[in-house]
C-alpha positions as CSV (number, residue, x, y, z in Angstrom):
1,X,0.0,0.0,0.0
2,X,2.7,2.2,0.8
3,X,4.7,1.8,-2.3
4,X,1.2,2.3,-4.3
5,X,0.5,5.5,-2.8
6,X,4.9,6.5,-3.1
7,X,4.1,5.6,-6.8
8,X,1.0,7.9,-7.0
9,X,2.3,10.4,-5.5
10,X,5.4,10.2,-7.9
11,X,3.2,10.3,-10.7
12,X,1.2,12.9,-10.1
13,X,4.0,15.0,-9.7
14,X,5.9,13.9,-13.1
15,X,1.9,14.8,-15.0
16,X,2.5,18.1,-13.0
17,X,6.1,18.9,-13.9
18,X,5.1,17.7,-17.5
19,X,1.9,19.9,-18.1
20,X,3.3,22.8,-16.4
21,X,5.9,22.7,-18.6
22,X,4.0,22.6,-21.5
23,X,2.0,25.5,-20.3
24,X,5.1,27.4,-20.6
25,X,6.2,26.6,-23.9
26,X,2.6,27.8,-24.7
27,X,2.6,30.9,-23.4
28,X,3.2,34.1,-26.0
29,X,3.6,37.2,-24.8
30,X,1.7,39.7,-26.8
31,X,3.4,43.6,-25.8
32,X,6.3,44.6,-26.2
33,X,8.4,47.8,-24.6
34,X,11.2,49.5,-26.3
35,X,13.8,52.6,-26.5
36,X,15.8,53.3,-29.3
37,X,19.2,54.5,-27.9
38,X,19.9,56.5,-31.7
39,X,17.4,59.0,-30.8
40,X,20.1,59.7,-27.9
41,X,22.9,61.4,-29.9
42,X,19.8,63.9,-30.9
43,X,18.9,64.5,-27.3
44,X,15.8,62.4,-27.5
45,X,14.1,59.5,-25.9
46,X,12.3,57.8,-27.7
47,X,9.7,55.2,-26.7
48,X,7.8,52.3,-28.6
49,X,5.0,50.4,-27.7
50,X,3.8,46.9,-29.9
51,X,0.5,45.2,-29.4
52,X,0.0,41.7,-31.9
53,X,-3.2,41.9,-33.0
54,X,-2.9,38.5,-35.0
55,X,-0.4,35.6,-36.0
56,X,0.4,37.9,-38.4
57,X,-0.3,42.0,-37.7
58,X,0.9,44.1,-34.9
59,X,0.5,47.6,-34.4
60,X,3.1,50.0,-32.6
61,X,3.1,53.0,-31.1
62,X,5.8,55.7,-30.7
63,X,7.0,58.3,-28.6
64,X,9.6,61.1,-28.1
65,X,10.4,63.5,-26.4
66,X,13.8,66.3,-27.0
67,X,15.3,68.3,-24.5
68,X,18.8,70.0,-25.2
69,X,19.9,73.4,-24.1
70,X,23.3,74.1,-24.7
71,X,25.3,77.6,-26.0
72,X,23.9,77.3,-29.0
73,X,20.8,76.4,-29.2
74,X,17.6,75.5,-26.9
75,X,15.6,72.9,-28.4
76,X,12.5,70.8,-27.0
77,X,9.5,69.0,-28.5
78,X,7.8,65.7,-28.9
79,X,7.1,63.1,-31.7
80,X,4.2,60.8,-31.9
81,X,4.3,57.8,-34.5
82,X,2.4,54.9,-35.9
83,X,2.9,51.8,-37.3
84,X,0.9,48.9,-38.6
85,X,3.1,45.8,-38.8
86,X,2.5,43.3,-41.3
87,X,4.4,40.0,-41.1
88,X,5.1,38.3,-44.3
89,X,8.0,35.8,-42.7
90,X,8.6,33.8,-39.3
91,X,10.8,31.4,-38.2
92,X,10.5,29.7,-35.1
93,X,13.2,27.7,-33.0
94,X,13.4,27.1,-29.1
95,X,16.0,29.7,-29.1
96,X,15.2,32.9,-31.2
97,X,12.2,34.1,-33.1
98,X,12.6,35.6,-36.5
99,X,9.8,37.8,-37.9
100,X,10.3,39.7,-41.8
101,X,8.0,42.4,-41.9
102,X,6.7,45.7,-43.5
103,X,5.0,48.5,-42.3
104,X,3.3,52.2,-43.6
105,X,3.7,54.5,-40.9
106,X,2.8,58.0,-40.0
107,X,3.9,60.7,-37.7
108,X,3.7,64.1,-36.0
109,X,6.4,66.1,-35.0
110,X,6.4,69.6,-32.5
111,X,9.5,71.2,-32.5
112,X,10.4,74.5,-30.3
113,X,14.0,76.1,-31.0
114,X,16.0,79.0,-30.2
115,X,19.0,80.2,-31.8
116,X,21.0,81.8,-29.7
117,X,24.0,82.6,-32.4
118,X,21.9,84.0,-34.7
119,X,23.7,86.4,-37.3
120,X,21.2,89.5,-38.5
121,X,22.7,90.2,-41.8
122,X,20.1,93.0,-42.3
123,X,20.4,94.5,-38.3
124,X,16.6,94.0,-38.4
125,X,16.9,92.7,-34.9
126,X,18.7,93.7,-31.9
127,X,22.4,92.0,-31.4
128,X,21.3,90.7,-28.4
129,X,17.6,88.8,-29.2
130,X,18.1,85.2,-29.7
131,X,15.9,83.8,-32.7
132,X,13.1,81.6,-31.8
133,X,10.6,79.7,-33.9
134,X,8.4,76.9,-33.8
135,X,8.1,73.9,-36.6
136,X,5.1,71.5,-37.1
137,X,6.4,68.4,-38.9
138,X,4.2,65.4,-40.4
139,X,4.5,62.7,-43.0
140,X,4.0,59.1,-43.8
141,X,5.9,56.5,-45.5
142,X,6.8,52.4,-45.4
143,X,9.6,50.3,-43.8
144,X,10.7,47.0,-44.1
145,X,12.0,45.7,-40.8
146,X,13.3,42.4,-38.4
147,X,11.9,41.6,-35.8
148,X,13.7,39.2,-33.5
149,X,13.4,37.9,-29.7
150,X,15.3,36.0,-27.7
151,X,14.7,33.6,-24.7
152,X,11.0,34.7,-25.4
153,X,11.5,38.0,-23.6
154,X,14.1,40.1,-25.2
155,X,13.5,42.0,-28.3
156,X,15.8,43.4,-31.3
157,X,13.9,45.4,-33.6
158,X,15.5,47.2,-36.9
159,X,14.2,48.7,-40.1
160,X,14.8,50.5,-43.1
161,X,12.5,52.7,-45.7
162,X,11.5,56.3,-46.2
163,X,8.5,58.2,-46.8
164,X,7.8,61.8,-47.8
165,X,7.7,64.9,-44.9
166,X,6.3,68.3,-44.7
167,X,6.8,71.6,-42.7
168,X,4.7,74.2,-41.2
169,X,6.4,77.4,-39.1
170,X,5.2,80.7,-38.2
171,X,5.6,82.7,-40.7
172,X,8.1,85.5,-39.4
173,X,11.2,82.8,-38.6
174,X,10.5,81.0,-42.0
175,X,13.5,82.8,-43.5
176,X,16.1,82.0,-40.5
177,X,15.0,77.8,-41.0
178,X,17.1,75.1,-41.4
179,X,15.8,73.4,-44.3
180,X,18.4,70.6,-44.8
181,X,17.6,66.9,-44.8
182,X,19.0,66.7,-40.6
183,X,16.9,70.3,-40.5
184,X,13.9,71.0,-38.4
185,X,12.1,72.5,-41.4
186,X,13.0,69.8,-43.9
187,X,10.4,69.3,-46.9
188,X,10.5,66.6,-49.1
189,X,11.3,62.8,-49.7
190,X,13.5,61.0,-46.6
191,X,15.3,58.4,-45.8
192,X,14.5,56.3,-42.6
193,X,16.6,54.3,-40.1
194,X,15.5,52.2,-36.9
195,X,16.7,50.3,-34.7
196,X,15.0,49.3,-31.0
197,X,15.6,47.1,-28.3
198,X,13.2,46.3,-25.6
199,X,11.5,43.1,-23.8
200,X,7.9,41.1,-24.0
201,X,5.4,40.9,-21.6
């Protein structure tokens, strides 16, 4: 009797060891948090969010926020951003999870600047007044992107693309703006870079 209930009691444990096990290997973790530590050599943090809203969709969400104020310049602002993930390749081992995917994406971007070297060449202004403006940026575009997580919890996340960007300013400080391609007033077609890292939960 004793060795039947030692034996039962042995069993039930291995069932339980077994199907919690299992449970495990079933579980997928659906969010995802992560930074992109780029967006640090510009003085911003930036913040991205992913929900899967399928085997093969997810949707993520952006956010950033610049702060520098140095000799030069003051700058501060925020940047809002969408994506809608579409997987088109995933490959699956114990180890690493590989998902090829593409996304359109859109975006909004606030941007509040003063130049404090700012050269009058007409003596319009004062020596002494620094030149501030404000620039409202938006556009849209598509990336193509990896997506890849380790141990089930930790997430690498690049892409590449580009998409087309326009600028609004008040109107006085549209002739001091810096309409380069790295310029807060940039119009036109752009190129786009990623890269995030992050964890699942």
């Amino acid at each position: 009797m004793r060795k039947f209930n030692l034996l039962l009691i042995l069993s039930i444990t291995f069932l339980y060891a077994v199907a919690q096990d299992q449970g495990e290997k079933q579980v997928t973790f659906l969010n995802s948090i992560k930074v992109n530590p780029l967006r640090f050599v510009s003085s911003t943090f930036h913040m991205s969010y992913e929900r899967l809203i399928g085997k093969d969709k997810s949707l993520n969400l952006s956010a950033g926020l610049t702060y520098k104020d140095s000799e030069n310049e003051s700058v501060s602002g925020y940047r809002g951003e969408i994506q809608f993930r579409y997987f088109v390749l995933q490959h699956k081992t114990d180890e690493v999870c590989r998902k090829l995917y593409f996304a359109p994406f859109a975006f909004d971007q606030y941007t509040d600047v003063t130049d404090h070297n700012y050269y009058d060449p007409y003596n319009l202004y004062p020596s002494s007044q620094d030149n501030r403006y404000f620039v409202n940026s938006f556009g849209a575009g598509l990336v193509a992107g990896l997506n890849m997580i380790f141990a089930k919890r930790f997430v690498l996340d690049a892409f590449v693309g580009g998409g087309v960007r326009t600028s609004n300013m008040d109107r006085n400080s549209s002739t001091f703006l810096d309409n380069s391609l790295m310029g807060y007033g940039y119009k036109g077609i752009f190129p786009r870079i990623g890269f995030d890292i992050g964890f699942t939960f």
